[in-house]
C-alpha positions as CSV (number, residue, x, y, z in Angstrom):
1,X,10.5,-10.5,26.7
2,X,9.0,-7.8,24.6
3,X,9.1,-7.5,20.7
4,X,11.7,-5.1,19.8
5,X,10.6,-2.1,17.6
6,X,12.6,-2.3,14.2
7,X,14.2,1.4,13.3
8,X,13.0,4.3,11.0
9,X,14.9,2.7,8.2
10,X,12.8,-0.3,7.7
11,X,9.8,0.3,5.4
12,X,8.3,-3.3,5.6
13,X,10.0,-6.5,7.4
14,X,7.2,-9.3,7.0
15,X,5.2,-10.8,4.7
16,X,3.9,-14.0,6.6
17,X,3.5,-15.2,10.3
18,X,3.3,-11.6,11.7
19,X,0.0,-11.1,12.5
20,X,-0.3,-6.8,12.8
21,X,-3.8,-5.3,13.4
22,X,-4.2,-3.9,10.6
23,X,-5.6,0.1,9.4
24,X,-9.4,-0.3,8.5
25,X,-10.1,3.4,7.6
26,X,-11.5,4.3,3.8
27,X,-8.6,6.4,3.8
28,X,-5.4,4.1,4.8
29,X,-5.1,2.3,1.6
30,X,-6.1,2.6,-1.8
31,X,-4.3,-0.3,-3.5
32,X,-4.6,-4.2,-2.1
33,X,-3.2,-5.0,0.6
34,X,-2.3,-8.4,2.6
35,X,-3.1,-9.2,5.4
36,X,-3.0,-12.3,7.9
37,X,-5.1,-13.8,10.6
38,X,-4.2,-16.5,12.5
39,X,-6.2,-19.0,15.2
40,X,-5.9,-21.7,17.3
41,X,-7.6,-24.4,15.8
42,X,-8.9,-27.9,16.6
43,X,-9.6,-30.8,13.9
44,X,-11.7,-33.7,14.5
45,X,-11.0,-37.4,13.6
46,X,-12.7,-36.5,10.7
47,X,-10.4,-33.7,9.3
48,X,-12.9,-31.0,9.9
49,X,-12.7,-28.1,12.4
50,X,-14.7,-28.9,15.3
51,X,-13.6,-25.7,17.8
52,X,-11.4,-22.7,17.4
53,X,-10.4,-19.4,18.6
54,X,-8.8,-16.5,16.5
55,X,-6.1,-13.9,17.5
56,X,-6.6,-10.7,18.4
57,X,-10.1,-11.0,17.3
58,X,-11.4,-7.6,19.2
59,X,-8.5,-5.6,16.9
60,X,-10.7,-7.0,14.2
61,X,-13.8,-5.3,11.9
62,X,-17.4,-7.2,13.1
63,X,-18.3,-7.8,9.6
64,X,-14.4,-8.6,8.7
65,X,-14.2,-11.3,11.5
66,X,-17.6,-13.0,10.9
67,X,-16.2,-13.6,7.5
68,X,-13.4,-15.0,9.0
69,X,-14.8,-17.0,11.4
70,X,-16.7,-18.6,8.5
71,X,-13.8,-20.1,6.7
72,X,-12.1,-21.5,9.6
73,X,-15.3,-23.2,10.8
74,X,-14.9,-25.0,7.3
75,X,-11.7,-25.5,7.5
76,X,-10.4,-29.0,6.9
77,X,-7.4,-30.9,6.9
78,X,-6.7,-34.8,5.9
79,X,-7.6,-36.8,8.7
80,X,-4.7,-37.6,11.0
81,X,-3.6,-40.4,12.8
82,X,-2.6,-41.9,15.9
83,X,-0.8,-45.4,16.4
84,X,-2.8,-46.4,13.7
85,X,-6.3,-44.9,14.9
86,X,-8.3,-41.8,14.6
87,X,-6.8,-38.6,16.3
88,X,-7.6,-35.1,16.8
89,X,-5.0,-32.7,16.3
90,X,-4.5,-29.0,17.3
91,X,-2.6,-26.3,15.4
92,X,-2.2,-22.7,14.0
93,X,-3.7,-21.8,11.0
94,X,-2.7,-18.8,9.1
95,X,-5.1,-17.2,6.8
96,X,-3.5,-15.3,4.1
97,X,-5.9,-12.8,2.9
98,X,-5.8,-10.1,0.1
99,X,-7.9,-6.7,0.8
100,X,-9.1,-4.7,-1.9
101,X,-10.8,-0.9,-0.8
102,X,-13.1,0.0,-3.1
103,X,-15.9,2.9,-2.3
104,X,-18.4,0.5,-1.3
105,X,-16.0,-0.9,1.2
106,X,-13.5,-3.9,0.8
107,X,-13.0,-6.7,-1.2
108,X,-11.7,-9.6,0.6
109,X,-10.3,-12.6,-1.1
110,X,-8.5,-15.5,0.7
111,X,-5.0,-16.3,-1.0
112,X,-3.4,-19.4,1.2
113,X,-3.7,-21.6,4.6
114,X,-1.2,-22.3,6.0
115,X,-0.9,-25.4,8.9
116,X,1.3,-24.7,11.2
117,X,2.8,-24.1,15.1
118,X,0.6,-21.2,16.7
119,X,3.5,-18.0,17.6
120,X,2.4,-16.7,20.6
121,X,5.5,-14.4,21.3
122,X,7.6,-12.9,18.6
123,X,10.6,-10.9,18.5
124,X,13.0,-9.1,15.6
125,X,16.8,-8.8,16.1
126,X,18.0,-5.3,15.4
127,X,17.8,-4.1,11.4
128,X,21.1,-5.0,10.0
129,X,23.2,-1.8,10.0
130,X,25.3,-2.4,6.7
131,X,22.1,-2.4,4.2
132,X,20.3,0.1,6.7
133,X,23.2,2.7,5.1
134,X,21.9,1.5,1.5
135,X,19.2,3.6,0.4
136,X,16.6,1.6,-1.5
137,X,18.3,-1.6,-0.3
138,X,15.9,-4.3,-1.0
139,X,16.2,-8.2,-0.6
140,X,13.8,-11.3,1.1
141,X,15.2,-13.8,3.1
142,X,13.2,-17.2,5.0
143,X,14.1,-18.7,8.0
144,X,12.5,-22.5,8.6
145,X,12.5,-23.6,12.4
146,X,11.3,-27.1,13.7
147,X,9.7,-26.6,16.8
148,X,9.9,-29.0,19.7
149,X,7.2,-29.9,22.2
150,X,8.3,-27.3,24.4
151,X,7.5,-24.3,22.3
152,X,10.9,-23.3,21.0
153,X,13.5,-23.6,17.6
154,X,15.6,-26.7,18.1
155,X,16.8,-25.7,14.6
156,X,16.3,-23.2,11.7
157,X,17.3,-23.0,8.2
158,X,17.7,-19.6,6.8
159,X,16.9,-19.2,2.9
160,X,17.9,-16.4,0.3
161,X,18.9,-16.1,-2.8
162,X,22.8,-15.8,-3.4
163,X,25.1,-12.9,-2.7
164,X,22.4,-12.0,-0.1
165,X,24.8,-10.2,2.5
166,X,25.4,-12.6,5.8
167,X,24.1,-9.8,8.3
168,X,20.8,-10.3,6.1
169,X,20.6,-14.1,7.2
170,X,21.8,-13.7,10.6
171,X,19.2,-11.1,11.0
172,X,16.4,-13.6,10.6
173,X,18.3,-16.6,12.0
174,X,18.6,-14.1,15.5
175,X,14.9,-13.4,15.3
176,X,13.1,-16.5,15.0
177,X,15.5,-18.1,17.5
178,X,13.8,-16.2,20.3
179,X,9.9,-16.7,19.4
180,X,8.1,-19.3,21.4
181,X,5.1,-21.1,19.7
182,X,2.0,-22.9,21.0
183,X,3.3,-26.7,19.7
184,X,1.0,-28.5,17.8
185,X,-1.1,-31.5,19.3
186,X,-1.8,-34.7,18.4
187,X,-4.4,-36.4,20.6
188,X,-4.0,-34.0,23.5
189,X,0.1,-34.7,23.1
190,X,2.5,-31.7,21.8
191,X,4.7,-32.6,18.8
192,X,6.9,-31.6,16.9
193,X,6.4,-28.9,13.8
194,X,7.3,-26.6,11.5
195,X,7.4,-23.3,11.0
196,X,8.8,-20.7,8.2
197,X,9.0,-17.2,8.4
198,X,9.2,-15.1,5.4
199,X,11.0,-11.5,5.8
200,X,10.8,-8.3,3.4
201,X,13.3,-6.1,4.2
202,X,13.2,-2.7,2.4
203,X,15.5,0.4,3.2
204,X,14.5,3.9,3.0
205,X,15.1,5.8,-0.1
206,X,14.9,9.5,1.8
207,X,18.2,8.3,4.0
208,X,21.3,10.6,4.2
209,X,24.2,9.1,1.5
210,X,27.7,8.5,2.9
211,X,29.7,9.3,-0.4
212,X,33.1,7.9,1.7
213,X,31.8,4.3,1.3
214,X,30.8,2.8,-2.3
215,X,27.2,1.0,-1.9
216,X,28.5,-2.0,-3.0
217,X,31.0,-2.2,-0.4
218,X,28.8,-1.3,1.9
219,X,26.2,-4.5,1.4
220,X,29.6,-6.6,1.1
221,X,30.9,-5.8,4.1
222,X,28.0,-7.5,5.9
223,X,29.2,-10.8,4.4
């Protein structure tokens, strides 16, 4: 199954897991900017990163992605075990990364890393159509999933702050229930992880206003 496009109205719907090639000309931004990188990665008994592979590494600036590849080579995580003994164990990492453009290029400074299932298909339910009439609507929302050994949610928990408008949580609850994940493994053996999604979701300011319905009514009515 394909990802879905999200409309016109959405300005910016992700801030973590969504890994989007991002614009690398002088021009495309002037302020910092996130952005993340994920691989495939695999730890040794000893915690350390013995082999991995990144994403969508050819979408990726030469210089950029040497850089990259350099921090997860020294990655590490605490030694994990198995029955007791020594055990390898293969994952996602996430690399949360903050780009500053300056005229001499980029400044790149790692924020976070982040352990976790590997999403190797992703896919975003249609924009909610109550705050989508809301000009300058703005709100975030998470959605935790445990993912079994076969790849998919076997649960989520969606997260937001209260009065945050139903259609808002259903929203993400819809979309993470239909992405599929490399499981992590543990000697070889898939187990079970987690994974949380973090959503921005930001309406248009420029959008047509329906003076028959009262904003206010209109973000309620999604409840």
């Amino acid at each position: 199954m394909k990802n879905r496009r999200l409309p016109s109205t959405v300005l910016a719907c992700l801030l973590s897991a969504l890994l989007s090639a991002p614009a690398w000309s002088a021009d495309s931004f002037k302020s910092p900017y996130p952005v993340s990188v994920l691989a495939s990665v695999l730890f040794g008994v000893d915690g350390n990163a013995s082999d991995f592979q990144v994403l969508d590494e050819e979408k990726l600036p030469a210089q950029f992605l040497q850089g990259i590849k350099s921090r997860f080579a020294k990655a590490h995580i605490p030694p994990q075990t198995d029955a007791g003994m020594p055990a390898t164990f293969k994952t996602g990492v996430r690399l949360e990364i903050l780009v500053s453009p300056n005229e001499g290029g980029s400044m790149v400074k790692i924020k976070s890393l982040h352990v976790e299932p590997l999403p190797i298909q992703r896919y975003f339910a249609s924009y909610p159509d109550d705050i989508g009439r809301v000009n300058g609507w703005e709100g975030q929302v998470s959605a935790i999933c445990v993912v079994g050994i076969a790849g998919l949610c076997t649960a989520i928990q969606v997260k937001a702050f209260p009065g945050m408008p139903d259609s808002v949580r259903r929203f993400a609850k819809a979309s993470l229930e239909k992405w599929i994940f490399e499981p992590q493994e543990l000697n070889g053996r898939p187990v079970e992880g987690q994974y949380t999604l973090n959503l921005s979701l930001k309406t248009r300011e420029d959008l047509p206003v329906d003076f028959r319905v009262p904003k206010l009514d209109r973000i309620l009515k999604g409840r």
